[in-house]
C-alpha positions, 0 to 999 in steps of 0.5 A: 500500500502507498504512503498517499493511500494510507494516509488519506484512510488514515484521515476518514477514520479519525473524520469518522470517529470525530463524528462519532465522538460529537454525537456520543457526547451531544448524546450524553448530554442529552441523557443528563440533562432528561435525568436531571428533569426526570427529578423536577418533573410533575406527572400531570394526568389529562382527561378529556371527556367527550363533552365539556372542558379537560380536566388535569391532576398532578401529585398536589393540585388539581384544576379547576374543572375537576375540583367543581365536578368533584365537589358537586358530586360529592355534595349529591352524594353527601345531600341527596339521600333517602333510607333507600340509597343510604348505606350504598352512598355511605360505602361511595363517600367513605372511598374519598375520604382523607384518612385524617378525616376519615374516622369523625366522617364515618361517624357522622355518616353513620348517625345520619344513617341511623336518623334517616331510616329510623324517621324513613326521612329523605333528604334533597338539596336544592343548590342555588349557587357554588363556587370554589376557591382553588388555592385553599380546594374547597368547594362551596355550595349555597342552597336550600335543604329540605328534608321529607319525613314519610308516613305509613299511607301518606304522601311524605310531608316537607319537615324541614326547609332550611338556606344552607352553606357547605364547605367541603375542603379538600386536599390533593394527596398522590393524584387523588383528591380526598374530603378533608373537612365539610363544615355546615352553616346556616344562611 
């Protein structure tokens, strides 16, 4: 082989693992810099429903959309109930609550089980407005309760109707939102 010849192979070679060296190193970068924010990153789960707005939660926040849905769904189960549907609605709402909260709520539910199928009363909510305030999760639910106590042969009878406001607070723990507080206040 000639010296020219040699030389110039010589010269692709190192050309070539000049070349390779670059993308190893821009790739290497890469590589830490994706682990680095791996570190800081926050999973956020989006869901699109097939009508209305997306709804997103990360590990300890949650948006709007989905704290407003959420809290109206807990307060029907919480405020819509009859001696039918009681104990099944007991099972549901205990599934979200914070476990700091967890043993006065089963308390509470379970009192207001007994008073319900003893007085066979039903209970039924009218909301006039909600709001929520995002940086504290709460959800808040002004309305009117009325609650229907049933007689043997007689068409139920409206006992009580009284403006309520209902403050169900929240606290967003591992992706899930959990009931941590409900206070109730007469209007």
């Amino acid at each position: 082989m000639d010296r020219v010849t040699l030389d110039s192979k010589n010269q692709k070679i190192v050309t070539q693992r000049n070349i390779f060296l670059f993308f190893s190193v821009a790739l290497s970068i890469a590589i830490l810099m994706l682990s680095t924010l791996l570190f800081v990153k926050k999973e956020r789960i989006v869901v699109v429903p097939t009508s209305g707005n997306t709804l997103w939660i990360e590990e300890s926040k949650v948006s709007d959309t989905y704290l407003d849905k959420f809290g109206s769904y807990i307060a029907d189960l919480l405020l819509t109930r009859t001696p039918a549907d009681v104990s099944r609605k007991n099972k549901i709402i205990l599934e979200y609550i914070h476990p700091s909260f967890y043993h006065e709520a089963k308390k509470q539910l379970q009192q207001d089980k007994e008073s319900i199928i003893k007085s066979d009363e039903s209970i039924l909510f009218r909301p006039a407005r909600s709001y929520i305030d995002p940086l504290n999760l709460t959800y808040v639910l002004e309305g009117e309760l009325l609650v229907f106590v049933g007689k043997t042969g007689e068409k139920p009878s409206c006992a009580q109707n009284e403006p309520k406001r209902f403050t169900f607070g929240f606290q967003c723990h591992a992706g899930k939102l959990l009931l941590k507080s409900l206070k109730r206040e007469n209007l």
